[in-house]
N, C-alpha and C positions, 0 to 999 in steps of 0.2 A: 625866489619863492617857488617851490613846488607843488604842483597837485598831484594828488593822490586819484586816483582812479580805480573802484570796488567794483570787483565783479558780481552783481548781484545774484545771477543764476547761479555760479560756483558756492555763493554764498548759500545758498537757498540746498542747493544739491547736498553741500557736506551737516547742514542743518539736518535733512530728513535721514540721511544716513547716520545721524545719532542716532536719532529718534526712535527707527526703525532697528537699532543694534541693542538700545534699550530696552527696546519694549522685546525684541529677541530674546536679551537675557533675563526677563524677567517675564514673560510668558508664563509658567508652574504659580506665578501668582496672579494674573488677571484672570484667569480663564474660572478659575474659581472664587475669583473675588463678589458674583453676583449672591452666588449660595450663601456666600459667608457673610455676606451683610444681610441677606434675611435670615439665616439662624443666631444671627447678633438681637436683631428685634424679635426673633421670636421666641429665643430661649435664652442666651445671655444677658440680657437684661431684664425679663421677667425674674431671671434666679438671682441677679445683684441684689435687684427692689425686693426680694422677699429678701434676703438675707439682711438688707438695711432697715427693713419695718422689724424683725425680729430682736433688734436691739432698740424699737421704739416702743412707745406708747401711742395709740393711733384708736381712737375712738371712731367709729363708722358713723353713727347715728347722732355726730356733731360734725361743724364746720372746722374744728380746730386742726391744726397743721399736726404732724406727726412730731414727739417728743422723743428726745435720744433719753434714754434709763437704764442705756448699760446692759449687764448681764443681769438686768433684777426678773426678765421673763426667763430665764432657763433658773436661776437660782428658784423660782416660784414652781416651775414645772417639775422640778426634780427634788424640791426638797418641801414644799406646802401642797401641793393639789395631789389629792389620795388617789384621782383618777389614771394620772397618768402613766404609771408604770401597769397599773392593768390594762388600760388601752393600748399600750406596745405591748405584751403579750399577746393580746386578743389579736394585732394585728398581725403577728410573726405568726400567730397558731392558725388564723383565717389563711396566710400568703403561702406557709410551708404545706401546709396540708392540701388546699388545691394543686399548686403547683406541682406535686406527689402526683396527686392522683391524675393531674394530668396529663403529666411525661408518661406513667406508668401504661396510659390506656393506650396514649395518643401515637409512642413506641409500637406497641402491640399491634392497633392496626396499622400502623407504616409497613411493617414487616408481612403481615396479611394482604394489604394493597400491593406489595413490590412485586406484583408477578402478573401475567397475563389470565385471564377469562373470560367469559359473554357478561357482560354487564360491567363492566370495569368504570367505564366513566360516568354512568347512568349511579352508580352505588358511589363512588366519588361527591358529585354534585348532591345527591341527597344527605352524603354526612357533611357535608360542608352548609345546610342549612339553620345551624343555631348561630353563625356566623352571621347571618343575615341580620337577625334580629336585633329591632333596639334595645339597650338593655333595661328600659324602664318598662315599655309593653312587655317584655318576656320577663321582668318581674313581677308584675300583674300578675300574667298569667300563673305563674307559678306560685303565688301568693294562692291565688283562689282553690289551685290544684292540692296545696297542706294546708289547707284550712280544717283544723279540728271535727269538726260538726260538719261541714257540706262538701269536701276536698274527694276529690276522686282517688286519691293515693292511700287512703287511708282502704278504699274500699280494694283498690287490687292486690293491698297488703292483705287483706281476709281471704282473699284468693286461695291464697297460700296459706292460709291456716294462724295467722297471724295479728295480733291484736293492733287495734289504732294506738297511732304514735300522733303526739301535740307537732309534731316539726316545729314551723318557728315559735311556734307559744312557750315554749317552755325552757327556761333556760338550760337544760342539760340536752337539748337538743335542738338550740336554735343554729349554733356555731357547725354542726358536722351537715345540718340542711344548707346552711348557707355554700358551702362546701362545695356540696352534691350539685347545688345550680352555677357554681362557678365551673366548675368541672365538666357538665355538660356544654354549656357556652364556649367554652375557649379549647377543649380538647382538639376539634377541627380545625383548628390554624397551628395545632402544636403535630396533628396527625399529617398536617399539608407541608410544616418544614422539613420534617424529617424525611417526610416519602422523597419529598424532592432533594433531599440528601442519598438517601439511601439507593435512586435511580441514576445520579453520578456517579456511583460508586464505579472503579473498573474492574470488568469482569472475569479478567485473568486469576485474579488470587482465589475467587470462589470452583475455579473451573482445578488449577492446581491441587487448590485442598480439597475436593472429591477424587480425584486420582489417588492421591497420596491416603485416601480411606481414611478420613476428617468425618467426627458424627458435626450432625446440625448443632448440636449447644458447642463444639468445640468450633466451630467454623463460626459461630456467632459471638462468641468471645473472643477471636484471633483475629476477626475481619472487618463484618460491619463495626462493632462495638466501638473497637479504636480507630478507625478511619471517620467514624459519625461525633469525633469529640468536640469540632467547632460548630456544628451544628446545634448537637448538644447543648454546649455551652452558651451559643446563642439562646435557644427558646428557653431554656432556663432564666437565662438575666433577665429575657423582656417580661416573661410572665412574672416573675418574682416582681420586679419593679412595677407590671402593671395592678398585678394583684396586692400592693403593698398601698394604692391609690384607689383602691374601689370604694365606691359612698353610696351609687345607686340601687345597686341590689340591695346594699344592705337594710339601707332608708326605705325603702318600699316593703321590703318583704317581712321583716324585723320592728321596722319602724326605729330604726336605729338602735 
C-alpha cells in the first residue's frame, strides 16, 4: 500500500499562477467591467422596459400588471390617432431648426473665440452663462419676457420701428420662439465644443496656407472645415438627440 504525499504549497503556487494568467489574459474586460454594469442599470435596461411596455397595455392609474397586446399600440399610433404624425413633424421642425441655428451661431463664435485678446476668458465665462440655467426658471423667465400685453420683447422690437409679435400665443409663431430660446440655451456648449476643437487643430497647415497666398474662406474650407468633422458630427448627434427630447420649455412656455 502506498501513500501519496501532496505538496500543498506547490499546489497552492501553480493555483494562483492560473489565477493570476487569467485574470492577465482577460484584463481589457475587468477594468471596465464596473462602467458596464452601471450603464446596464442605467440605460440598458431602462430601454428593454420601455421597449417591453410598448408592446403592453399598462394602465398607471390601476394596480393591474402590464398586458402583452402586440403591435396594437404602433398599429393605433400610425394608422388611428390624427395626432401623431403632426407631433413628429412638430418634433423634426422643433430639433432641425434649433440644432441649425445652433451649429450656425455656435461655429461662428468658435472661430471669433480661436485667437488671442484682453478679455478672452472674462467674454468666454459670460457666454457660457445660459448653460447655467435650469431650464424651467429660464423658461419662466422667458415666458414673462413674450408675453403679448406686458413682455419686454415686444417693447425693444418698437425700438426698431417694429410692431409687437404674440411669440408663444399664436400658433404661427409659437414654434420659431420656441426655437429662438432653445438656441440661446444650448448654443454655449455647442460654441465650447467646437472652440475646443478648433484649438487642437495643428498649426502647421494654417502657417503653410498663408505662405502659399490662401484667402481666409479658402483656408477655411481646406483646413479647419475638414479637420473639425468629428467634432462636428459629435455636437450635431447630441443636440439633435437632445433636442428630439425636450418637454420643459415647451410645457412651460407654450403650455404644451
Amino acid at each position: 500500500m502506498s501513500v501519496q504525499v501532496i505538496d500543498m504549497k506547490s499546489s497552492k503556487g501553480s493555483f494562483g499562477e492560473i489565477v493570476l494568467d487569467t485574470i492577465d489574459r482577460h484584463i481589457r474586460w475587468l477594468f471596465p467591467m464596473p462602467a458596464i454594469l452601471v450603464a446596464g442599470g442605467l440605460f440598458i435596461y431602462p430601454f428593454i422596459r420601455l421597449i417591453y411596455l410598448s408592446f403592453s397595455n399598462w394602465m398607471l392609474t390601476t394596480r393591474q400588471a402590464p398586458s402583452f397586446v402586440g403591435f396594437a399600440n404602433y398599429l393605433q399610433a400610425f394608422t388611428e390617432d390624427t395626432h401623431f404624425w403632426k407631433s413628429l413633424w412638430l418634433t423634426f421642425y422643433f430639433a432641425i431648426g434649433s440644432v441649425t441655428g445652433q451649429f450656425l451661431i455656435g461655429f461662428g463664435l468658435a472661430l471669433a473665440l480661436n485667437r488671442k485678446f484682453r478679455g478672452e476668458s472674462v467674454f468666454r465665462t459670460f457666454m457660457l452663462f445660459p448653460i447655467i440655467a435650469t431650464p424651467v426658471a429660464m423658461s419662466l423667465v422667458w415666458s414673462m419676457l413674450m408675453n403679448p400685453m406686458m413682455g419686454h420683447l415686444n417693447y425693444y422690437l418698437s425700438l426698431f420701428g417694429l410692431g409687437p409679435s404674440e411669440w408663444a400665443a399664436s400658433r404661427a409663431t409659437v414654434m420659431p420662439s420656441l426655437i429662438m430660446v432653445e438656441i440661446w440655451h444650448w448654443t454655449p456648449m455647442t460654441m465650447l465644443i467646437l472652440l475646443a476643437g478648433l484649438k487642437s487643430l495643428p498649426q502647421d497647415p494654417y502657417e503653410a496656407a498663408i505662405m502659399d497666398g490662401a484667402s481666409k474662406v479658402q483656408i477655411f474650407f481646406k483646413i479647419p472645415l475638414p479637420l473639425m468633422q468629428p467634432y462636428i458630427f459629435l455636437i450635431l448627434l447630441l443636440r439633435f438627440v437632445h433636442s428630439m427630447k425636450v418637454f420643459d420649455k415647451i410645457y412651460v412656455i407654450a403650455s404644451g
